[in-house]
C-alpha positions in Angstrom: 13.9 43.0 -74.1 16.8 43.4 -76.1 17.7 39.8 -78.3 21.6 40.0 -79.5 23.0 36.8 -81.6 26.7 36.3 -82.5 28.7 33.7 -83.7 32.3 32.3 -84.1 34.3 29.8 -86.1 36.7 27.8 -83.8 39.9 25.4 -85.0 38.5 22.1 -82.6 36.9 19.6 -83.0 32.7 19.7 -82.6 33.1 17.8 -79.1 36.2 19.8 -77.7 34.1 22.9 -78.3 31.0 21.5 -76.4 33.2 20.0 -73.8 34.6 23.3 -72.8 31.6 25.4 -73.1 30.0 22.8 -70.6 33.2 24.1 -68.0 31.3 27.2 -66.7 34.0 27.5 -64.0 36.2 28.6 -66.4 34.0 31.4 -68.1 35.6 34.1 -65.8 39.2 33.5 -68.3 37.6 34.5 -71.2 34.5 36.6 -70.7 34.6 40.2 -70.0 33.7 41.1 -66.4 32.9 37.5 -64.6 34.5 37.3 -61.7 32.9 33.8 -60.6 31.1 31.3 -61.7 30.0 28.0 -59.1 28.6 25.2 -60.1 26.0 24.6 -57.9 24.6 21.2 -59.1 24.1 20.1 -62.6 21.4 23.1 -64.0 22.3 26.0 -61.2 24.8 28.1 -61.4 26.0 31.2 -59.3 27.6 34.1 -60.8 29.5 37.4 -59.8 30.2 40.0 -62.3 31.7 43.1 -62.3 30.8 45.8 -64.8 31.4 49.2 -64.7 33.1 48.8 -61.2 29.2 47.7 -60.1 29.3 44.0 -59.0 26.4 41.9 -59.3 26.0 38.4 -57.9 22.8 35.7 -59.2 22.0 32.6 -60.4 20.8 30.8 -63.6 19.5 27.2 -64.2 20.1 25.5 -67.4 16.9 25.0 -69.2 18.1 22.5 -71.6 21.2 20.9 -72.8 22.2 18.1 -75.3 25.5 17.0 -75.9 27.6 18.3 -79.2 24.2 20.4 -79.8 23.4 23.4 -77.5 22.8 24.7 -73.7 20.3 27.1 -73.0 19.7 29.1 -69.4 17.7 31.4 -67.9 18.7 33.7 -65.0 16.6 33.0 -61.7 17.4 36.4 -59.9 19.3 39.6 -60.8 19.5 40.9 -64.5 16.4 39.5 -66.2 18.1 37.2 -69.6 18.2 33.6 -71.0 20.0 32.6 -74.0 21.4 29.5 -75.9 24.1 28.1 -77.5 24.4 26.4 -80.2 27.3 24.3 -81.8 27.4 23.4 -85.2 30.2 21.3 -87.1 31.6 22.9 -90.2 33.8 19.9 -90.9 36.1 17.3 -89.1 38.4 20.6 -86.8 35.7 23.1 -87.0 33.1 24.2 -84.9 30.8 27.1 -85.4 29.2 28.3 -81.6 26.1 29.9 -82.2 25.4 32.6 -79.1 21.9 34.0 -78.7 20.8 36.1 -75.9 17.5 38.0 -74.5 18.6 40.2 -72.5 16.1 42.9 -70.4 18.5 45.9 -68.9 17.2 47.1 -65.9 19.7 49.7 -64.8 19.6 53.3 -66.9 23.5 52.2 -67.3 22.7 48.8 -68.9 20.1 50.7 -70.6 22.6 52.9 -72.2 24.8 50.4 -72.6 22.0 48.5 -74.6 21.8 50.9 -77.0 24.8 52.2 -77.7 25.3 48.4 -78.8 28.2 48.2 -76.4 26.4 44.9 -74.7 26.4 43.5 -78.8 30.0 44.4 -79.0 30.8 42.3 -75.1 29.5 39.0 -76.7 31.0 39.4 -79.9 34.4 39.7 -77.6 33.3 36.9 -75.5 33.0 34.5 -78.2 36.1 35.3 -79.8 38.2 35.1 -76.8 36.6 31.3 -76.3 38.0 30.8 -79.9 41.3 31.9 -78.5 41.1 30.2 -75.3 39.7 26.5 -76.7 42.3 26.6 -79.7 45.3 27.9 -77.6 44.8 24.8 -75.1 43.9 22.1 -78.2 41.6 20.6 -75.7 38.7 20.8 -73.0 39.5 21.5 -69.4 36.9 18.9 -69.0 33.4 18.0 -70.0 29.8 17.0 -69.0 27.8 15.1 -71.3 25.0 14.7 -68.8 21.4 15.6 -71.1 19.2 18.1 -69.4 15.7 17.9 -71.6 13.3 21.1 -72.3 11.0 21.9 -69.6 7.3 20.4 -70.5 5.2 22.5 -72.2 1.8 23.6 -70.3 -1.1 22.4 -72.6 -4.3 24.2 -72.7 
């Protein structure tokens, strides 16, 4: 299992950052190699990605999400990952979005990938074309502000 965290500074507002994060529709316009993303209900999604002309197709639930805060998810079938993000307000027009992923490649290719840090070097891209994307517009695409707690904890 592989854990890769990155991070960028974007020009909006704390809630315009959140708002559009919360669009995952709209992933495929700025991250490298999603073709498709559905919104299957509000914790499932559906994706189809393409990498290295290999396209993969599987779904994720979101574990957890609180407004202006974070979202975190965990993949249900296909490549084994979860992650989170985080939002953080820097002042009144600035946002930092906090990406953290566990990742477990199971391909040799994602393996190689992995390694060669080109996976590290995807979200780092990612990120930074959401900066671009979020500040070119000025505002969300829309928003859901619904909460989605942590999953209870099993107690010994």
């Amino acid at each position: 299992m592989s854990t890769v965290m990155k991070a960028v500074d974007v020009e909006v507002p704390l809630s315009t950052a959140y708002n559009q994060w919360t669009q995952f529709e709209s992933f495929p316009e700025f991250m490298e190699g999603v073709e498709q993303v559905r919104q299957l209900d509000d914790t499932r999604t559906h994706w189809v990605t393409q990498v290295g002309g290999v396209t993969r197709e599987f779904d994720a639930t979101i574990t957890e999400q609180h407004p202006d805060e974070r979202v975190a998810w965990r993949s249900d079938s296909g490549p084994t990952h979860a992650g989170v993000i985080t939002f953080h307000r820097l002042d009144p027009h600035r946002t930092r979005v906090t990406a953290q992923l566990d990742i477990d490649p199971d391909t040799f290719l994602e393996k190689v990938a992995d390694k060669a840090g080109l996976l590290e070097k995807r979200i780092d891209g990612d990120l930074h074309r959401f900066k671009e994307f979020v500040e070119h517009r000025g505002h969300e695409t829309g928003a859901w502000r619904g909460d989605v707690p942590p999953p209870p904890t099993a107690r010994s």
